[in-house]
Structure formats: C-alpha cells, structure tokens
C-alpha positions as CSV (number, residue, x, y, z in Angstrom):
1,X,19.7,12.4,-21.8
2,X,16.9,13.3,-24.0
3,X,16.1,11.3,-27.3
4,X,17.1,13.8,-30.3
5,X,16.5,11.2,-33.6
6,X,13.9,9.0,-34.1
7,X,16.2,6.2,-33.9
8,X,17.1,7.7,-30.2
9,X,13.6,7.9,-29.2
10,X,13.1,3.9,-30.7
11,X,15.7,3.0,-28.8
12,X,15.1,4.7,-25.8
13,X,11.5,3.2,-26.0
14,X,12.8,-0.8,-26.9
15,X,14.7,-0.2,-23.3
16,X,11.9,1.1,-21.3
17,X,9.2,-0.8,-22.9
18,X,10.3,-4.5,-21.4
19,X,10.1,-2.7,-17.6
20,X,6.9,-1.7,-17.8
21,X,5.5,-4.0,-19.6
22,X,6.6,-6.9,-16.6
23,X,5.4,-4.4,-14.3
24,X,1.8,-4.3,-15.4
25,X,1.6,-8.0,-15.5
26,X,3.0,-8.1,-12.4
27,X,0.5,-6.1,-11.0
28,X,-1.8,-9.7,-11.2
29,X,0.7,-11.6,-8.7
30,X,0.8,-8.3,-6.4
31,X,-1.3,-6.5,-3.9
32,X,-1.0,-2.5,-4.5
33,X,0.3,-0.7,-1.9
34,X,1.1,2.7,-1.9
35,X,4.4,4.0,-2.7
36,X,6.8,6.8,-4.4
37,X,6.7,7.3,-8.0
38,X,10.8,7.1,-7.4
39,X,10.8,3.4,-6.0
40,X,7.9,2.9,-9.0
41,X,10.6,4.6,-11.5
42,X,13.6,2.4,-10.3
43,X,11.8,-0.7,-10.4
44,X,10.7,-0.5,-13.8
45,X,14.2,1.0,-14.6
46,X,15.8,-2.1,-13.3
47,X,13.4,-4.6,-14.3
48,X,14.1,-3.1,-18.2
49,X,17.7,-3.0,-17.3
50,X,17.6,-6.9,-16.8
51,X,15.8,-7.5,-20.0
52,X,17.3,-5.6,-22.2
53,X,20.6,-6.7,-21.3
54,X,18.9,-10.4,-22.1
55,X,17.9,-9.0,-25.6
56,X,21.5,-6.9,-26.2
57,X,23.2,-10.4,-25.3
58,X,20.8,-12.1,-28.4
59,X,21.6,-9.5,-30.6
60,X,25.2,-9.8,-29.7
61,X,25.4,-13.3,-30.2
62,X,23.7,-13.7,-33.9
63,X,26.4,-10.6,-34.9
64,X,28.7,-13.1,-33.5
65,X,27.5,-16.1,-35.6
66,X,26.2,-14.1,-38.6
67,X,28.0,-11.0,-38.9
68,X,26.0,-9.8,-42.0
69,X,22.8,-10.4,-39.8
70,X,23.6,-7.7,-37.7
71,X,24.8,-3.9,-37.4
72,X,29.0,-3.4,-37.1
73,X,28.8,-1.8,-33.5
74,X,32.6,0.2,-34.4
75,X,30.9,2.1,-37.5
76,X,27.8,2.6,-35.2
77,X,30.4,4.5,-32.8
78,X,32.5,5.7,-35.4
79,X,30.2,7.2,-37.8
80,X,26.5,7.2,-36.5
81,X,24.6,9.7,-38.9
82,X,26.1,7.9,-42.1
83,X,25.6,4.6,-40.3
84,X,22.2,4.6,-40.0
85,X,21.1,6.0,-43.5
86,X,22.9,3.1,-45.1
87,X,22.1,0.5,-43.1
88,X,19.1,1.9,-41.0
89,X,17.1,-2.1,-41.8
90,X,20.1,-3.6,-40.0
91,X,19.7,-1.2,-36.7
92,X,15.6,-2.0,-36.8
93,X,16.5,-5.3,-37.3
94,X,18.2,-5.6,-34.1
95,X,16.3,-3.1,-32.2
96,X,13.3,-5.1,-33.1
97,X,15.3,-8.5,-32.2
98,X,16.5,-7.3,-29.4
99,X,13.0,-5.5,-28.0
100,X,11.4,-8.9,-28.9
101,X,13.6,-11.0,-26.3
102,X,13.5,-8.3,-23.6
103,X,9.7,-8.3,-23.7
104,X,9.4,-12.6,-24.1
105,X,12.1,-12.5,-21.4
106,X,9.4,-10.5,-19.5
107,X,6.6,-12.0,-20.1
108,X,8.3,-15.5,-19.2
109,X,10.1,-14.2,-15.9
110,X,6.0,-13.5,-14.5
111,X,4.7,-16.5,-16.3
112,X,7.4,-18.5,-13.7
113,X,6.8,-16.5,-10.8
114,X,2.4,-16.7,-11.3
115,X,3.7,-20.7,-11.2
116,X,5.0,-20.3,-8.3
117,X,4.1,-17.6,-6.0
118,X,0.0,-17.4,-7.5
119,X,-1.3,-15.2,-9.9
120,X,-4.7,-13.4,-9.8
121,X,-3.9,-11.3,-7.2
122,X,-5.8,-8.2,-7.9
123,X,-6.3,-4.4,-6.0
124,X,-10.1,-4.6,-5.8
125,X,-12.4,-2.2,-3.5
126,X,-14.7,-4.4,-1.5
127,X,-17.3,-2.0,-2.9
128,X,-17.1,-3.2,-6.0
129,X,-17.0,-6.8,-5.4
130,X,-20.0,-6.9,-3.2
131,X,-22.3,-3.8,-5.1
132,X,-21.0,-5.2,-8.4
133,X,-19.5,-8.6,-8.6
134,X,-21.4,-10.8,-6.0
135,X,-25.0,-9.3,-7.2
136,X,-27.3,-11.5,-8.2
137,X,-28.6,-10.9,-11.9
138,X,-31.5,-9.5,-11.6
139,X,-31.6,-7.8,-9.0
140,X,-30.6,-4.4,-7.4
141,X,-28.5,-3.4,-4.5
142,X,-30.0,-2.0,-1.4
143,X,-27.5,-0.9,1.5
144,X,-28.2,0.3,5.2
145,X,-25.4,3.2,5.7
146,X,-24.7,3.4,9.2
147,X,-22.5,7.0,10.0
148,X,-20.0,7.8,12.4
149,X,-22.1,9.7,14.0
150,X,-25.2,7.1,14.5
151,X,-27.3,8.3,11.8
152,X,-28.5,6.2,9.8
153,X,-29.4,5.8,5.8
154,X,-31.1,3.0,3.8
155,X,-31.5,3.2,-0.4
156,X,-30.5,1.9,-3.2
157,X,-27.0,2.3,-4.7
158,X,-26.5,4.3,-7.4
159,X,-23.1,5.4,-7.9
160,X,-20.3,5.0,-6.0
161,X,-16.5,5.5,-6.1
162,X,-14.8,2.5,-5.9
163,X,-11.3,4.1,-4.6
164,X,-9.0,1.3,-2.5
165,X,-8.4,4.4,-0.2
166,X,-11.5,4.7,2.4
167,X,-11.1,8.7,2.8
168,X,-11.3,8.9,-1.1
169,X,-14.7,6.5,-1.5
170,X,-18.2,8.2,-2.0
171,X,-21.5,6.4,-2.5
172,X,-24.4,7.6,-3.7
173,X,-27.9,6.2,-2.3
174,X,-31.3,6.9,-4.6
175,X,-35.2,6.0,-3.8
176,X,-36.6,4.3,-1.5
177,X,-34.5,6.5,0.9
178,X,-34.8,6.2,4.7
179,X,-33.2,7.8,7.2
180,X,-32.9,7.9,11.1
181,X,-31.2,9.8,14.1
182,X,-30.5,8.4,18.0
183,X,-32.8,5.7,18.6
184,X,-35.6,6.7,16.3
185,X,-36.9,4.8,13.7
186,X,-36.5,4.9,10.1
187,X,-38.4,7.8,8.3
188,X,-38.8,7.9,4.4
189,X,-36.9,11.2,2.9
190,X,-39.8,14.0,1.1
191,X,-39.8,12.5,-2.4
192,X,-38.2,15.7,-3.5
193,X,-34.9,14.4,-2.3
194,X,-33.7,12.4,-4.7
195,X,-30.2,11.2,-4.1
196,X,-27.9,11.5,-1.4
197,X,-24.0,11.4,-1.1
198,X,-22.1,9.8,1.6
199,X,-18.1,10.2,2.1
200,X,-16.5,7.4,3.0
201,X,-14.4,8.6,5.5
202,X,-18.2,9.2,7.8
203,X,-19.2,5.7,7.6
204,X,-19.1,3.6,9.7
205,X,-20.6,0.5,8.5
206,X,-22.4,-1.0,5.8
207,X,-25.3,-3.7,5.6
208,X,-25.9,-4.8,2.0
209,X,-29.0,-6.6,0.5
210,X,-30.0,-7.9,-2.8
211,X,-33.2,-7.2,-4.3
212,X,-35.2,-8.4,-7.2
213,X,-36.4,-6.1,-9.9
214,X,-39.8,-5.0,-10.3
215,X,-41.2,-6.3,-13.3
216,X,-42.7,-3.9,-15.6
C-alpha cells in the first residue's frame, strides 16, 4: 500500500523507523556479511514489527486509563478524514508516543544484547586499520606490493579503496617507487611516472612499513 496523506506517510514512517533504527546499531554487535536486500527488508520489517507493537500496546493502555489522552480508535475507522481535522493533536500525540517507545524499546533491546553478546564489533578492511589506524603520527606509510604474478612494487600509499571485498580494493602507490620482475632487484621507476594503481584482486601480499616525515 502506498502512503496517500501525510498522516499515512507519518505513520508509515513511525512503523519503519524503530526497524532500522535497531538495525544500524546493531550493525556494532555484528560482523557484515553479505546478503539479499530481501532477508535485509524482512529483518528490519520484523524488527519494526516487534516494536511497534510494544509502542501500539503503550498507546493502547494510556487510551485505556485516560481516554481523553488518546484518539477514539471507532471514529478513527468510522470517519477518518473528519477525524483527523478535529482532533489531528490527538493522532500526533499518539503517533509520537507510540514512535517514542518503539524506538527506546529499540535502542534498549541492543543496549541488552551489547551486555551480553559484546558490542564494538565493526566491518573494517585491514587496509584501513593498518595504512590508517595503526600509523604512527608522524609518519608515512610505505608498503612492498608483491603481485600474483612475482612482480614486485615498493612506494608510498596514497590512496587506496578500502572495500571489505578483496576483488573491489585498489591501492595507489606514489614516489619513491620501485619495482622488480623474476629475481632481479629493485629498480626505481623514470621520475615521470608518478603514481601507480594496483587491483586488489593481483596481489598477492603486502609488507607495510612506517616511516617518519621529512622535516622541512
């Protein structure tokens, strides 16, 4: 069904918004791995399913203790259109009430399971945490590329795409650059070559080396 009034669209968003929102945070207690968009789709369907029936059963209950609090859900049915122009701060009220639990509800059901499964789990390239994360300040990163194919490539990293998927991951090496073939030994690159581009799919391994910064 799609959303045709405002109020649809709200509401439509107040149901969705609790399954995605425990889904992003538990991305910090899970390892990525690939998978459908439909199995992605139903579990954030199912986790704002849970929630929002948690935040319905709120609303529910303070209509049942304080009727006036609340919106009559027989005129809602009945009459919809009239409904909601004369009492439209009683439907945001709930919405609002009811969006509010789904999302603590949320938010508590990862807090819990961080507690007691770990949290800080994160989907991070070891490019990144060793060109980026474990470098010392000051200093640069130098790597030795060694190819599938035996040749080899020494510079310093300039770029590089950080992708968790090896076939997807590029580097990209700058000056000093060295390179070698067989069993020869390392020859510099013509200083007209200033950058080169390795796929990570050809590499084979990687030697890394920290180095200090010339100072000016």
């Amino acid at each position: 069904m799609v959303p045709s009034t405002w109020l649809s669209v709200l509401f439509f968003v107040v149901l969705i918004a609790p399954g995605l929102f425990f889904d992003l945070l538990a991305e910090r207690r899970r390892v990525g791995a690939p998978e459908s968009a439909f199995r992605e789709a139903s579990r954030v369907v199912l986790a704002s399913l849970v929630f929002s029936c948690l935040g319905l059963a709120v609303v529910a209950l303070v209509r049942t203790l304080e009727p006036a609090w609340m919106p009559d859900p027989d005129q809602v049915v009945a009459e919809p259109h009239r409904y909601l122009v004369e009492h439209y701060r009683l439907l945001l009220t709930a919405l609002l009430l009811g969006g509010s639990v789904a999302l603590a509800a949320a938010g508590l059901a990862h807090w819990l399971l961080s507690r007691k499964y770990g949290a800080g789990l994160r989907t991070l390239s070891p490019w990144r945490k060793v060109f980026r994360q474990e470098r010392p300040a000051g200093t640069t990163t130098h790597v030795r590329v060694r190819l599938t194919n035996g040749t080899v490539f020494t510079g310093q990293v300039a770029d590089y795409v950080a992708d968790l998927d090896l076939a997807d991951r590029e580097i990209v090496l700058a000056p000093p650059l060295f390179s070698k073939t067989g069993g020869q030994v390392l020859t510099a690159l013509p200083v007209e070559w200033q950058r080169v581009i390795l796929h990570g799919s050809s590499i084979e391994s990687i030697a890394v080396q920290y180095r200090r910064q010339a100072q000016p």
